[in-house]
Backbone bond lengths (Angstrom), bond angles and torsions (degrees), N, CA, C in turn:
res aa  C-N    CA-C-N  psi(-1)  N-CA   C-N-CA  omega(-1)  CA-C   N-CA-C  phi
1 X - - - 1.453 - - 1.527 108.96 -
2 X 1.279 109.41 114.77 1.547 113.03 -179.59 2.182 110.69 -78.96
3 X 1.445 83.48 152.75 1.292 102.60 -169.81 1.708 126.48 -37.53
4 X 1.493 101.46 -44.75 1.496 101.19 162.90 1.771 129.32 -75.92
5 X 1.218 106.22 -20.49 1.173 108.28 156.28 1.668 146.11 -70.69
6 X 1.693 95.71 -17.51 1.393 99.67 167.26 1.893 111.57 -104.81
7 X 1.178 92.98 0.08 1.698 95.35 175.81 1.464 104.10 -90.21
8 X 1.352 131.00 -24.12 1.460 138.59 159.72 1.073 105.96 -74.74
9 X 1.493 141.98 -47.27 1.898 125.83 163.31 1.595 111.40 -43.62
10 X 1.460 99.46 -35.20 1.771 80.12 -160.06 1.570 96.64 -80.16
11 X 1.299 129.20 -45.52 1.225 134.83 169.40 1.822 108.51 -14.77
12 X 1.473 90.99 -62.48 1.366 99.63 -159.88 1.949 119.00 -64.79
13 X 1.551 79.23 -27.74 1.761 112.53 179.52 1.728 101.46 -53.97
14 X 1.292 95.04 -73.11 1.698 101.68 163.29 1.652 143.14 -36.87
15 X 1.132 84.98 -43.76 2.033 115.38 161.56 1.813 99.56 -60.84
16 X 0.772 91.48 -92.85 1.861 101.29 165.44 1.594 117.54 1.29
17 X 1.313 105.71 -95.92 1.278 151.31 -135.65 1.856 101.98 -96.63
18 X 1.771 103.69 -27.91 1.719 92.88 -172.35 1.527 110.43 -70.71
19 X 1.557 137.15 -0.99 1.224 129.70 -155.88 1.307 82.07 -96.80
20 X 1.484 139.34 -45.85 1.378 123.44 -168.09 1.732 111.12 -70.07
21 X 1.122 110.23 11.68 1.950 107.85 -178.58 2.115 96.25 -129.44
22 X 1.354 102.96 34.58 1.325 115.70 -168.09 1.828 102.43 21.26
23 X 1.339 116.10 60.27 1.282 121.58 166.98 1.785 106.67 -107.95
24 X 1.293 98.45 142.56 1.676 102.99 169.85 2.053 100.82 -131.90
25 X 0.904 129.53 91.03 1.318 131.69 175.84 1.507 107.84 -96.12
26 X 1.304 114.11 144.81 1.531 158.56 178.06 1.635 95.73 -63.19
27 X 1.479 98.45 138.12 1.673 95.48 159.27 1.191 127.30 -72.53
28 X 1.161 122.45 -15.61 1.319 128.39 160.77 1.581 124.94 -68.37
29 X 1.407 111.99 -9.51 1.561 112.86 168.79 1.565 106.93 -120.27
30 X 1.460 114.74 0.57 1.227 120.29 161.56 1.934 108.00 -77.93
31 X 1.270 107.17 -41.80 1.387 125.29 166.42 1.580 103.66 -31.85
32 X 1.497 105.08 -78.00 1.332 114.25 -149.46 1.863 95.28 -78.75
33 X 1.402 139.18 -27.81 1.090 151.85 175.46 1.711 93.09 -53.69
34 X 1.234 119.71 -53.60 1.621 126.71 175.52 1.588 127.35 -52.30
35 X 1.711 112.23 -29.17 1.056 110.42 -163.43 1.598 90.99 -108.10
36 X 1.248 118.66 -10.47 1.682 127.04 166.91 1.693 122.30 -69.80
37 X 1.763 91.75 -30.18 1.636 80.03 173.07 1.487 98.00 -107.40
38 X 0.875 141.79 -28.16 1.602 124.79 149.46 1.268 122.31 -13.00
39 X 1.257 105.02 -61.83 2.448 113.61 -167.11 1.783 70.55 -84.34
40 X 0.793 153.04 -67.47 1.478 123.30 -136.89 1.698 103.52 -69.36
41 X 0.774 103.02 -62.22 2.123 126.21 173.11 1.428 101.13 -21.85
42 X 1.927 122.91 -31.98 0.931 110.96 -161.28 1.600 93.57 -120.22
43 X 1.100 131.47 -11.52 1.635 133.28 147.07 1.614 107.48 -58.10
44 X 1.293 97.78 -52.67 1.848 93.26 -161.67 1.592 125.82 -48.88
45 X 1.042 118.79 1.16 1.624 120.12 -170.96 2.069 89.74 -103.59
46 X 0.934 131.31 -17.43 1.677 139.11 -172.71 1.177 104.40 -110.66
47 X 1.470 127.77 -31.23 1.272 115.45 -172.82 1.935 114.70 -119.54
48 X 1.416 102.91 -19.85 1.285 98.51 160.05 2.142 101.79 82.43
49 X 1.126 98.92 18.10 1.629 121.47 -166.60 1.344 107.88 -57.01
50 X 1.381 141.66 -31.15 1.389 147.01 -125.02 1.190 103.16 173.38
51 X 1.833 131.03 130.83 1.447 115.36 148.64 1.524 109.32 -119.58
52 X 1.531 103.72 125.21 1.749 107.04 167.38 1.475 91.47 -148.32
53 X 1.284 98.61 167.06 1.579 117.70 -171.22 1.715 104.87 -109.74
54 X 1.078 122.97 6.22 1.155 138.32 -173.15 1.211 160.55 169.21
55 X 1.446 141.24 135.46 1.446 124.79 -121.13 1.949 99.57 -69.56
56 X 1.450 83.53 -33.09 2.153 88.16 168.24 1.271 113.50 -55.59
57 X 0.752 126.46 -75.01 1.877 126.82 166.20 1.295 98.08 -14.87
58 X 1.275 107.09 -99.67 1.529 121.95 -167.69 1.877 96.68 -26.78
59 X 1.219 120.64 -66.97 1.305 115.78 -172.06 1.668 116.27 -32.68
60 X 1.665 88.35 -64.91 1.402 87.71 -163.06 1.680 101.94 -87.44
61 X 1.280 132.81 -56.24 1.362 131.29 -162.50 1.411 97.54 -57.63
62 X 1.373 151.58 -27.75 1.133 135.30 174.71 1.225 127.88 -106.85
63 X 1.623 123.11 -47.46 1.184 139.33 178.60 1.561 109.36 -67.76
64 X 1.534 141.62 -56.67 1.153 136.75 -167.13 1.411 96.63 -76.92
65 X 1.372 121.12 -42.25 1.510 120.01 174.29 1.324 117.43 -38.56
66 X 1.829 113.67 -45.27 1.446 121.09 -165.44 1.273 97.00 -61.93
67 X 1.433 108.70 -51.23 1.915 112.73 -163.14 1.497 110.94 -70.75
68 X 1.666 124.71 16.88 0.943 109.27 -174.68 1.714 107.97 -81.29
69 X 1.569 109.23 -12.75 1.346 108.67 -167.47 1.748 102.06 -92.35
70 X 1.493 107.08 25.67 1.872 93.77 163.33 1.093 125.12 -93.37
71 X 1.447 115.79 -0.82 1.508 132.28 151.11 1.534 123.38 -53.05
72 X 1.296 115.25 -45.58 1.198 123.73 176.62 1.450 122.47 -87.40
73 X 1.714 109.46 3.36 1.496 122.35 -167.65 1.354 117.31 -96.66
74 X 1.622 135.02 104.84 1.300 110.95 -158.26 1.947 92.87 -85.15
75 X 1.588 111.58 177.72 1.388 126.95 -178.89 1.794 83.76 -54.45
76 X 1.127 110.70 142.17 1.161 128.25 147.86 1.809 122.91 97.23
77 X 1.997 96.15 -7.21 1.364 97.96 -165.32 1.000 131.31 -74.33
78 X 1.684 126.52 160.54 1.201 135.44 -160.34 1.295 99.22 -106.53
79 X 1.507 124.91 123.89 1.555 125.39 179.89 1.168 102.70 -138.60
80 X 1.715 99.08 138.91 1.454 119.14 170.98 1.503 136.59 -94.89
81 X 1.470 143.31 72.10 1.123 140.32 -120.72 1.472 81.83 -107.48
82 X 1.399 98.02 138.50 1.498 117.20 173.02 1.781 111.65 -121.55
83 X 1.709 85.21 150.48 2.016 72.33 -173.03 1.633 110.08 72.32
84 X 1.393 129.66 27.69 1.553 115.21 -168.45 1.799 117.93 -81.15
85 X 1.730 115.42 -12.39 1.249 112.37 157.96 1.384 123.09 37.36
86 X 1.201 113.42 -113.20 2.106 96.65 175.81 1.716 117.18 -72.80
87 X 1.359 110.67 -16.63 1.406 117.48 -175.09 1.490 117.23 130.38
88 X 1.537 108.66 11.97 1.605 105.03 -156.87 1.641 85.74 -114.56
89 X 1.269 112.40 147.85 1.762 132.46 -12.84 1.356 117.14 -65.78
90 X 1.974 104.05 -25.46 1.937 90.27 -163.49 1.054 127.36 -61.83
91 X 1.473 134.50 -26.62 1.252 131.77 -153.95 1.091 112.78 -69.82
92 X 1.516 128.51 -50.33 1.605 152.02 -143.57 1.770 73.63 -87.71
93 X 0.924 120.47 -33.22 1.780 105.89 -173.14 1.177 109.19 -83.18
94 X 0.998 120.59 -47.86 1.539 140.86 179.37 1.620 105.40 -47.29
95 X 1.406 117.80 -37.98 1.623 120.28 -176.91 1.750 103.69 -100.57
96 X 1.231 106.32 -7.87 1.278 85.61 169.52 1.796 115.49 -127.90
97 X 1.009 116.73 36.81 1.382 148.51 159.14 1.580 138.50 -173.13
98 X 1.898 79.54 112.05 1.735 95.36 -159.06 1.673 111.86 -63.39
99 X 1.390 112.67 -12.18 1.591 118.46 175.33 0.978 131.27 -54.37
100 X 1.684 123.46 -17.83 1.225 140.32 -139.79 1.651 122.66 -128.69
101 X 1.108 125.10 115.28 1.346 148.78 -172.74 1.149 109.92 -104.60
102 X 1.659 89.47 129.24 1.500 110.66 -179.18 1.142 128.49 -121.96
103 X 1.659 129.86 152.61 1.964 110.92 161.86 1.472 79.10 -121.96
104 X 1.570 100.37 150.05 1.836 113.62 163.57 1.430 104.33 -125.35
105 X 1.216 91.24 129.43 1.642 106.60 -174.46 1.243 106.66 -114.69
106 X 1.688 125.13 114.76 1.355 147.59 -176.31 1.275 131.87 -135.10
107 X 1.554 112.06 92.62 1.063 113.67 170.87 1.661 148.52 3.80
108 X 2.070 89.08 -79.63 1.305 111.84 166.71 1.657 116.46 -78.75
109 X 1.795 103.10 106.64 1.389 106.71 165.51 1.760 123.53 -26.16
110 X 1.190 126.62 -55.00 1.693 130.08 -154.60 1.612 89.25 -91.26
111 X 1.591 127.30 -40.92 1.681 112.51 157.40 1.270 108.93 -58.56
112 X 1.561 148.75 -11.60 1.281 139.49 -171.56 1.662 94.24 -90.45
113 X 0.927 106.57 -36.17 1.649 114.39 -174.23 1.804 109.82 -57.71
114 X 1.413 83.99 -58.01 2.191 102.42 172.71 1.381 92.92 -32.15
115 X 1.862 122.78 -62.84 1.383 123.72 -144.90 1.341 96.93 -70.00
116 X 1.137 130.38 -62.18 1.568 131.15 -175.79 1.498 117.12 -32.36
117 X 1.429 101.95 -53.36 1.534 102.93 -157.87 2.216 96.38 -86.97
118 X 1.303 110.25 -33.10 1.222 95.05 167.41 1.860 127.95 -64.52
119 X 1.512 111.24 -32.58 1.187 114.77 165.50 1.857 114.80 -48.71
120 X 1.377 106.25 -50.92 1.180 107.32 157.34 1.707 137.77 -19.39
121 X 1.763 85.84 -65.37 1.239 94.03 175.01 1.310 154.64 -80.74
122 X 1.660 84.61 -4.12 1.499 108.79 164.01 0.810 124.66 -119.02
123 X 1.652 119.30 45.95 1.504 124.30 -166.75 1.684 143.01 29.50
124 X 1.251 96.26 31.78 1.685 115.73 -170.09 1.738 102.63 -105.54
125 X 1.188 96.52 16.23 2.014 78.64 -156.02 1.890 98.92 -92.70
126 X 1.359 101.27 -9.35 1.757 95.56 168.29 1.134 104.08 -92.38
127 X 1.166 134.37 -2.98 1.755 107.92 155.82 1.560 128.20 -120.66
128 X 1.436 101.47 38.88 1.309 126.38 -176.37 1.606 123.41 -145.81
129 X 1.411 99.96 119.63 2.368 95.23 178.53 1.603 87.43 -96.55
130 X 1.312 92.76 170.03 1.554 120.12 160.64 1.317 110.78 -146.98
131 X 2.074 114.00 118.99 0.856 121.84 -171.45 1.754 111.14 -98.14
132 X 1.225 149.89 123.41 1.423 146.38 -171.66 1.553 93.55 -95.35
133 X 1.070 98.67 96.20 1.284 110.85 -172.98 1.698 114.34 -178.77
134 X 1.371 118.99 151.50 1.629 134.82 165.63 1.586 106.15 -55.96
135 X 1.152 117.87 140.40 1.346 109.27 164.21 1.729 106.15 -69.12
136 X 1.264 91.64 -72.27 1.900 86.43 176.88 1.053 121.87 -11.44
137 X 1.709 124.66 -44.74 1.835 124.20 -173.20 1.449 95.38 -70.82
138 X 1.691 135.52 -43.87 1.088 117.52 -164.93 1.681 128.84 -81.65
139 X 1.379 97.16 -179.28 1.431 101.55 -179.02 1.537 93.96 -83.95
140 X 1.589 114.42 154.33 1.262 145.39 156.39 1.590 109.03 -36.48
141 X 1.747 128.43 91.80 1.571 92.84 178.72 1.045 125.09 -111.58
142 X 1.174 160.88 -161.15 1.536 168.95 120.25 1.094 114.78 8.05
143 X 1.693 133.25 76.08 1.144 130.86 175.16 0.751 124.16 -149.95
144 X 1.937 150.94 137.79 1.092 169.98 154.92 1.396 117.10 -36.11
145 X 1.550 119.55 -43.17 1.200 117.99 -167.77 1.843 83.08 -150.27
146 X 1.515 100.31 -177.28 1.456 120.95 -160.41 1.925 88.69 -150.45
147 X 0.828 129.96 133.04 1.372 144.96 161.17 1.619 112.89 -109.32
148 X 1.250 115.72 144.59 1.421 131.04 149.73 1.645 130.70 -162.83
149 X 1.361 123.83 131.21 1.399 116.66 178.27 1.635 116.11 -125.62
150 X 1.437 101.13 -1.89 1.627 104.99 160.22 1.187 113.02 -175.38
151 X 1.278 126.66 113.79 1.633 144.04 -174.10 1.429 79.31 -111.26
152 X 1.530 99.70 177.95 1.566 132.88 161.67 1.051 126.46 -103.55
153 X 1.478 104.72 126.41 1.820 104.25 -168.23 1.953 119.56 60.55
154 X 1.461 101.98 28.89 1.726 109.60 -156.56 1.586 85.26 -75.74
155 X 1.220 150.73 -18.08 1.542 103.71 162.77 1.691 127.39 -78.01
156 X 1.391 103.74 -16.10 1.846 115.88 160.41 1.338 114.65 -33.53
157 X 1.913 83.23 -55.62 1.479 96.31 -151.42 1.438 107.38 -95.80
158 X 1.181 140.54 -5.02 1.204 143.09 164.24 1.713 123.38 -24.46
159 X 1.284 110.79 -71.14 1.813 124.78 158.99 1.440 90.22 -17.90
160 X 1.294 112.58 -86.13 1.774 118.79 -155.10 1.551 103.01 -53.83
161 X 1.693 122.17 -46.21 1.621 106.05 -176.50 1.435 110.75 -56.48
162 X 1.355 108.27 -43.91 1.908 115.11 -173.50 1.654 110.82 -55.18
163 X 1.751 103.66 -29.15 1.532 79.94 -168.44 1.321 94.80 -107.12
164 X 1.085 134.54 30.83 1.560 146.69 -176.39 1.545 116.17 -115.03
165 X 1.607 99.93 -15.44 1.560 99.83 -175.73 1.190 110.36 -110.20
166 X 1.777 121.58 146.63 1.404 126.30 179.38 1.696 124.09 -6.22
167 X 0.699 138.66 155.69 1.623 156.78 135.72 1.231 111.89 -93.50
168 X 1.219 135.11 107.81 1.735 120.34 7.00 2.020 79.21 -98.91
169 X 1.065 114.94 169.03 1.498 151.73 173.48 1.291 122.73 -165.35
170 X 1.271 110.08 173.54 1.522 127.75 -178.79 1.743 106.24 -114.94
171 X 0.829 112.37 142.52 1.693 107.36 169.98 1.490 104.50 -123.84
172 X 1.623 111.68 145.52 1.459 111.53 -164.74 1.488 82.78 -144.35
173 X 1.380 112.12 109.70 1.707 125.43 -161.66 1.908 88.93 -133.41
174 X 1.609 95.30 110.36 1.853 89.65 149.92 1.462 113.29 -84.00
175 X 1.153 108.08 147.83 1.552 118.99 165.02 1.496 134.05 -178.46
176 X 1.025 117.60 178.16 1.930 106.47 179.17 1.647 105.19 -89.92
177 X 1.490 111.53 -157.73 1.260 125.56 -158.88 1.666 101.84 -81.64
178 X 1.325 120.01 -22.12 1.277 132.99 171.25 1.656 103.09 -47.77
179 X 1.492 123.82 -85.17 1.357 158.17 166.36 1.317 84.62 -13.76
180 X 1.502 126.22 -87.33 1.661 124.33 177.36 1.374 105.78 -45.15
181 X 1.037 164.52 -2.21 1.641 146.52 169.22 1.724 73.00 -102.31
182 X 0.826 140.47 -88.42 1.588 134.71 -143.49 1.468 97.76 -34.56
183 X 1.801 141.60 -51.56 1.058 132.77 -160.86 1.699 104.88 -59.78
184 X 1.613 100.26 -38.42 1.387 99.99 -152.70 1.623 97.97 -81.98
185 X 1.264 108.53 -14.19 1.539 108.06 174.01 1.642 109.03 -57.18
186 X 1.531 129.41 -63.73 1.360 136.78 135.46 1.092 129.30 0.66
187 X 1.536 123.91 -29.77 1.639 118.13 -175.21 1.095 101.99 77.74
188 X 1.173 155.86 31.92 1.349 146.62 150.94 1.500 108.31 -125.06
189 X 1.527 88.10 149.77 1.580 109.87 -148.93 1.844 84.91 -91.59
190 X 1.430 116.43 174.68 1.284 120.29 172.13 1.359 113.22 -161.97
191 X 1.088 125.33 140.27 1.357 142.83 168.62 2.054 112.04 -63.61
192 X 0.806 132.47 176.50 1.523 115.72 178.71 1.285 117.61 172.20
193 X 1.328 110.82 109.03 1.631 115.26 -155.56 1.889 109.86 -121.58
194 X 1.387 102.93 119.68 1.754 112.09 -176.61 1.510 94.77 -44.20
195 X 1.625 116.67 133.43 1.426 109.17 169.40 1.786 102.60 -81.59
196 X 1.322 140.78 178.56 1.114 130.75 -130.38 1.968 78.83 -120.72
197 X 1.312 117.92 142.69 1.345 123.85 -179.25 1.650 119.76 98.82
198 X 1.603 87.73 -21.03 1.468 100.93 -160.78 1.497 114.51 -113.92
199 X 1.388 117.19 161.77 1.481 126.12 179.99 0.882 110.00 -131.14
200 X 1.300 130.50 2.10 1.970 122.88 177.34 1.639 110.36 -135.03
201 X 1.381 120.58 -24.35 1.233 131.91 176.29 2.034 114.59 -93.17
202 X 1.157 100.41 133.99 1.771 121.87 -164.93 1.030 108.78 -120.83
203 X 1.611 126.33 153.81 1.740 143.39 132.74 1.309 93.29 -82.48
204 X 1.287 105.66 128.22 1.727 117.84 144.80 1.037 115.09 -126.10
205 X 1.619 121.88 136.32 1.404 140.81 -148.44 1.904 83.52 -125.24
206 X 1.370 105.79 136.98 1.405 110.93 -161.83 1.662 97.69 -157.19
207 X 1.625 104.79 120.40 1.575 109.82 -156.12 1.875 82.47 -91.12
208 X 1.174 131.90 143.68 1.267 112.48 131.61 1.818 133.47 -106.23
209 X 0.686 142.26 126.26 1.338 139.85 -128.77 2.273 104.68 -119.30
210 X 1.486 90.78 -49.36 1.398 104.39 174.17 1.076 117.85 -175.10
């Protein structure tokens, strides 16, 4: 399947598919959603960024998934995405709401590289850093909310993101039924919403307070 043809599937995937994630997007963030899976599609065979088998997948299992957290995003918020790897969740948010400030924190240097130059390319990269770096090494920064949809070892590592992230914040964690026992292991309570298609995979929205 040549290149313009799967950038018109996913397009179309998106067209489709956003009414069941109560999304209604603009062609202009269908636009910029287009030129995001484009640069990645053409990283992903070197960098190993993303796995889907297809531009539908990719649409919906990742991309409508990402935007599910603009519900929970007030005008103006500051989010800290951990684990950001191909760009998911922030990016797809990031292009389709210009209000919104980000840091992406990435481990792997040459995935830190992906984030830069794709922010670039979708004109998001002045209101967005990318740090190549562990969260653990860093300092605690300035943020409203905390994002994640795939760390390593993230129910291990959960303890360390919670006590690593702002006071007070929001945490906006995808994950399975595992991920939910890990919060509640923590003492923190969580909100927890079926992602749409699915029966074992969740958003949990997780206040931390103090």
């Amino acid at each position: 399947m040549n290149t313009a043809v799967q950038i018109d599937q996913f397009r179309k995937s998106l067209e489709a598919e956003m009414p069941a994630y109560d999304l209604m997007l603009s062609s202009r963030v269908l636009d910029g959603l287009a030129r995001y899976y484009e640069f990645l599609n053409a990283w992903n065979p070197r960098l190993h960024l993303v796995s889907f088998r297809s531009p539908k997948e990719f649409a919906t299992r990742h991309v409508l998934e990402s935007l599910l957290l603009l519900e929970y995003l007030p005008y103006g918020a500051r989010v800290a995405d951990i684990g950001s790897g191909g760009g998911l969740p922030i990016i797809p948010c990031l292009i389709a709401r210009s209000d919104l400030h980000a840091l992406l924190v990435e481990a792997s240097k040459k995935k830190a590289v992906f984030l830069r130059e794709v922010l670039r390319e979708t004109f998001s990269n002045e209101r967005a850093r990318v740090f190549a770096e562990r969260f653990a090494n860093m300092a605690t920064p300035e943020a409203d909310f905390v994002s994640c949809r795939a760390l390593e070892r993230f129910e291990t590592m959960l303890p360390r993101l919670i006590n690593w992230a702002p006071t007070p914040t929001t945490l906006l964690l995808f994950g399975g039924q595992g991920l939910g026992k890990a919060i509640e292991d923590v003492g923190l309570a969580s909100k927890k919403i079926l992602l749409p298609h699915s029966a074992r995979r969740f958003l949990f929205i997780v206040k931390k307070t103090g």
